[in-house]
Every structure is written in C-alpha cells, then in structure tokens.
C-alpha positions as CSV (number, residue, x, y, z in Angstrom):
1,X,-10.4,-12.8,0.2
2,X,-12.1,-11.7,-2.8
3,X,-12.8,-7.8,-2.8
4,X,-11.6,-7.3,0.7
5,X,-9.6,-3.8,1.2
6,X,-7.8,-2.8,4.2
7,X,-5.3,0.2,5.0
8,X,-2.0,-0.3,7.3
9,X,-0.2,2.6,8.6
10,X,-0.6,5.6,11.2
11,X,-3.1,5.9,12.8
12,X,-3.7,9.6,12.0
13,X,-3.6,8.5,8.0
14,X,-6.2,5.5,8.5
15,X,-8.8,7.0,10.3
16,X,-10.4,8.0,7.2
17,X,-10.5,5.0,5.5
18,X,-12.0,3.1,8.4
19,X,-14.9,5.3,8.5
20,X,-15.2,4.7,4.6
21,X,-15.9,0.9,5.9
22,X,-11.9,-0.5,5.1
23,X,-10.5,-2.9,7.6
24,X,-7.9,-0.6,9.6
25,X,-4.6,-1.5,11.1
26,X,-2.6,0.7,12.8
27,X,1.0,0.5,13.3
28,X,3.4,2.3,15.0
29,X,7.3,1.2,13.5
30,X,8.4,-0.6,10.5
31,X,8.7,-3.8,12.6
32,X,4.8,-3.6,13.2
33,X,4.4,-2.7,9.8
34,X,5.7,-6.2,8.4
35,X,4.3,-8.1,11.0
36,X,0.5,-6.5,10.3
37,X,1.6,-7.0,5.9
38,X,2.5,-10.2,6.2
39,X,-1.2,-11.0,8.3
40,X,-3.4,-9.3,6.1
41,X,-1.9,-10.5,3.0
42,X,-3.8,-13.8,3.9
43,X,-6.8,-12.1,3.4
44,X,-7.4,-8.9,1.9
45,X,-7.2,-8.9,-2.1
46,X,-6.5,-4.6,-2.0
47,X,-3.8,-3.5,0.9
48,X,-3.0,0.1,0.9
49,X,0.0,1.0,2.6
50,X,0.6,4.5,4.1
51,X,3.5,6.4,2.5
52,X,5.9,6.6,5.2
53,X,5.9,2.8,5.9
54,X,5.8,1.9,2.3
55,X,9.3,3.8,1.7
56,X,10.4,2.0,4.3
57,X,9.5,-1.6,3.5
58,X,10.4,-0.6,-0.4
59,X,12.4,-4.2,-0.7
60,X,10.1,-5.8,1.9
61,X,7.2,-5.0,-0.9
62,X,9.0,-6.8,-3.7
63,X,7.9,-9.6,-2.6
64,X,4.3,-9.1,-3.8
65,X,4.4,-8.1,-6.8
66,X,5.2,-11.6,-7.5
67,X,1.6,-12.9,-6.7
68,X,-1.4,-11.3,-8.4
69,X,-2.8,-10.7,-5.0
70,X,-2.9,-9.0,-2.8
71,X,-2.1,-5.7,-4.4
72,X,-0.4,-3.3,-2.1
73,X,-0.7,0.3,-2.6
74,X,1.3,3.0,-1.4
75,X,-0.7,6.4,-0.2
76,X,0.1,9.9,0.9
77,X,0.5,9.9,4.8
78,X,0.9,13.4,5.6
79,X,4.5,14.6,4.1
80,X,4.3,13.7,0.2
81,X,7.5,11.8,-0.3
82,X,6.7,11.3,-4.5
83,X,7.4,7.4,-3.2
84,X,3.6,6.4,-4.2
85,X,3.3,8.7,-7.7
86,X,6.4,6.5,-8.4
87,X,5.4,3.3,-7.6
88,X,1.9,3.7,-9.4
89,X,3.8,5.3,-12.6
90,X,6.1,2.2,-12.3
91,X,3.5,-0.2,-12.1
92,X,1.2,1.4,-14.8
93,X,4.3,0.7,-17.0
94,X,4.7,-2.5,-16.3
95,X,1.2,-3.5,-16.8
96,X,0.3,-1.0,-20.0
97,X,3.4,-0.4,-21.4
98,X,2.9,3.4,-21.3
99,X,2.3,5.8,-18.7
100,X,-1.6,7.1,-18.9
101,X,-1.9,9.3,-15.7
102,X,1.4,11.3,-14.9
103,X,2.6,11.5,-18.9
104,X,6.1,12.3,-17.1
C-alpha cells in the first residue's frame, strides 16, 4: 500500500490523472462510487475522489478519517462546488490548528 495513489470518479475528470501514471477508476453513480472506495481503500495509501461523488458520499467519507490511511481527497470535477476547498481547510485545521492556504 505504501505510496500508492489512485483517483475515483468520472471518467472525463480521471483521464488526466491516469496518464500522470495514477491507478484510475471510473464510476458512473454514487452506488459505484462506494463500492470502487471501499476496494481501493485496501490498497492505495492516497485516494482522490472527484468532487461531485465526494459531496455525495460526504457521511460515507467519515469513516476514514478515522484511520491514518488511506487519505481521501476531494478534487474539482468540472463544476467547482467549494465542497473540496472546504474539506482541505477543515482538515488543515484539524491537523495544524490554523488555516495556512485559504487564510479565510
């Protein structure tokens, strides 16, 4: 598991990454979404999560921050919902205490 990164989300949104050399896996509904989280979460240390399934599976996701792996990350998939800015601010908080990127 150690180091491994992949991306879960449209297809349109992943294509990039896979070409960068991250494991891919497409999904087309929220049902496919969990289903393809709760695999890779076996073996990937880094998941990012495209925006529009993330908001979706927002209590779904709860359930790793419990672990210190794997981290899931939220990313922009086409219309910006402010869903990931929040969760990295949020998490930042958590970790540091302060916020050092957005200084909202």
């Amino acid at each position: 598991m150690q180091g491994k990164m992949a991306i879960v989300g449209n297809a349109a949104t992943i294509t990039v990454f896979k070409a960068a050399g991250v494991d891919a896996f497409p999904v087309t509904d929220e049902k496919s979404a969990r289903e393809t989280l709760r695999r890779v979460a076996r073996d990937y240390s880094v998941i990012f999560l495209t925006e529009d399934y993330a908001v979706k599976l927002k209590d779904f996701l709860k359930r790793f921050d419990e672990e210190a792996y794997p981290v899931v990350l939220p990313i922009p998939s086409g219309e910006d919902t402010g869903y990931g800015k929040e969760f990295l601010k949020s998490a930042m908080e958590r970790a540091l205490g302060v916020d050092i990127l957005f200084n909202d």
